[in-house]
Every structure is written in structure tokens, then in C-alpha cells.
C-alpha positions, 0 to 999 in steps of 0.5 A, a space after each residue: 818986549 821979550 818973548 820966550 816960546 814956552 817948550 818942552 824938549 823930549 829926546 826919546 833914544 832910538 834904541 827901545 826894544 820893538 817888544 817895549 811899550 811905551 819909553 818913560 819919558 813919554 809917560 811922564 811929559 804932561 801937555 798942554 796947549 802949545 807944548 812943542 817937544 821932540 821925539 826921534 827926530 821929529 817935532 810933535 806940537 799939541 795944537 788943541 785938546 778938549 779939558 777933562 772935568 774930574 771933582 769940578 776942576 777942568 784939568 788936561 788929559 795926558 794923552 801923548 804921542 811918538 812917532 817913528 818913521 817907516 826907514 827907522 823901523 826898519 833900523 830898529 828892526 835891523 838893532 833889536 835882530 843883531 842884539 837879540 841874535 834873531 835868525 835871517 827868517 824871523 828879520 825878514 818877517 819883521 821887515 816884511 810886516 813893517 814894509 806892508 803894514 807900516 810904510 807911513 811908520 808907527 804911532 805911539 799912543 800913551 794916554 791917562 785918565 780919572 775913569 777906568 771904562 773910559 780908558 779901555 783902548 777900544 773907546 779911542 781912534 786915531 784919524 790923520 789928515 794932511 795940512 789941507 785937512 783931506 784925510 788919509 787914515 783912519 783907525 779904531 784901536 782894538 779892545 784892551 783894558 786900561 792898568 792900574 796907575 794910582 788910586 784914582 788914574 789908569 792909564 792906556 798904551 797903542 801902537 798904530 801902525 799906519 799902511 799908507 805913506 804919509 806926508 812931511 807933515 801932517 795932524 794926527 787926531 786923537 779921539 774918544 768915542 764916549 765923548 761924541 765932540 769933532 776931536 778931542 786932541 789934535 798934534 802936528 807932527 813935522 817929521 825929520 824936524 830939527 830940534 826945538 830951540 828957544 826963540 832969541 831974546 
């Protein structure tokens, strides 16, 4: 019997301005259990991730992840400074930052959801664990208040940037302290994979 693996492929361009929040395309993509999609080169898989309730129908929360290296920060720092025409001292502060605060790279972090309180980035960490399940950075995101998406979503953006360096791959969690479970949402994240392709028929 033929089997197809169920994909979402998301290729994110190198080229966001470090000042941008979050890429459209990382606010539109809707997860699902088993959702493979690739951003900057790297393979995200949404592994599990626990059902919000909202009027009695359990839906998927939209919380969405990218990811960036620490040697494509680097570049990104090295475009933004040539387009913006910044000067040698505000370069090499922006590449020092990233070599002390991000040499795993930077975590981009979208998420929605039904209850405003519930969205403020305060309630949310981020843990990372090798493939053995060992951790190897923990973080809680600082206080910041959910916006406005429709009459009845809010929505929630972060940057994590991770001071460690980190393995090839690795799961990144993340959790919402209101809801009191081991984790919420767990992604894989395979870095410098090749993109994703649909298994042959």
C-alpha cells in the first residue's frame, strides 16, 4: 500500500532584518502532530503537543518555532550592517552580542492563543535536551503582553537566544507554566538538514 508522509515544507529567507519580528510565513503555518517543515536550513519536527479546549472543541495551539545558527547570525549581522550602512563600532557590537549571548544560535518563538493573560510571554519557557533527554538550557521569556490578532485570538512573539553551544540535533520544549503538565510542546530540531521530501511512491 502506498504511503505518503503528510509534510509542510516552509523555506524562510535568510535575509529578515535582525530588527524584524517574526517572518509571515511562521505566522501562518498551523502544526499538527507529525508536521516536518524546513526553516534556514533546518528540519523542525512538532513531535507532540497537548490540545487547547476553547467553546468544548480540542483544537491545536499555533505555537511555531525557527531557528538560526550561530554562524548565520553572524551573516545576518554582516548583510543587515552593509544594507543599513551601519559603522565598524555598531558591527562589531552586534557580532560580539551573538558571540557571548548566541553561540547555539536564536530561537524564534510564535505562538497564539483563545486567552489573552495566557499569552503574555511571561507564562512561557523554553527548555532544550540533547537526543538523550540530558538538559542543556533552560530559559523563562520576560514579561511581554500578548497583541491583538481577531476578536477572539492573541498572539505572542520571542526571540531565545541560547549561550551554550548546541548539538547537531536536539528538542526544544516549549512550555506554559498555567498549565502545570511535564511539557506542552516538544519540536526536534536537525540542524543544516536538507530539505524535506515526499517519501517514493
Amino acid at each position: 500500500m502506498k504511503r505518503v508522509l503528510n509534510l509542510i515544507i516552509l523555506i524562510l529567507a535568510l535575509n529578515v532584518s535582525l530588527s524584524a519580528q517574526v517572518d509571515n510565513a511562521l505566522k501562518k503555518i498551523q502544526l499538527y502532530e507529525g508536521s516536518v517543515y524546513v526553516t534556514y536550513g533546518h528540519r523542525i519536527s512538532l513531535l507532540f503537543s497537548e490540545l487547547e479546549f476553547y467553546n468544548d472543541i480540542a483544537v491545536f495551539p499555533k505555537t511555531n518555532i525557527a531557528y538560526y545558527s550561530y554562524q548565520q547570525l553572524i551573516l545576518l549581522a554582516q548583510d543587515t550592517a552593509k544594507r543599513e550602512e551601519w559603522g565598524q563600532e555598531r558591527y562589531l557590537q552586534s557580532r560580539n552580542y551573538f558571540k557571548s549571548k548566541a553561540k547555539g544560535g536564536r530561537i524564534i518563538l510564535y505562538v497564539e492563543r483563545y486567552d489573552q493573560f495566557e499569552t503574555n510571554n511571561k507564562l512561557f519557557f523554553v527548555i532544550i535536551r540533547d537526543k538523550d533527554e540530558n538538559k542543556i538550557f533552560e530559559y523563562t521569556l520576560p514579561r511581554r503582553p500578548a497583541d491583538l490578532v481577531s476578536t477572539t485570538m492573541f498572539c505572542n512573539w520571542a526571540y531565545i537566544d541560547i549561550d551554550i553551544e548546541l548539538p547537531e540535533e536536539f528538542y526544544v520544549y516549549i512550555n506554559n507554566k498555567m498549565t502545570e503538565r511535564l511539557s506542552d510542546t516538544k519540536f526536534l530540531i536537525e540542524t543544516n538538514a536538507a530539505p524535506v521530501v515526499k517519501e517514493p511512491e
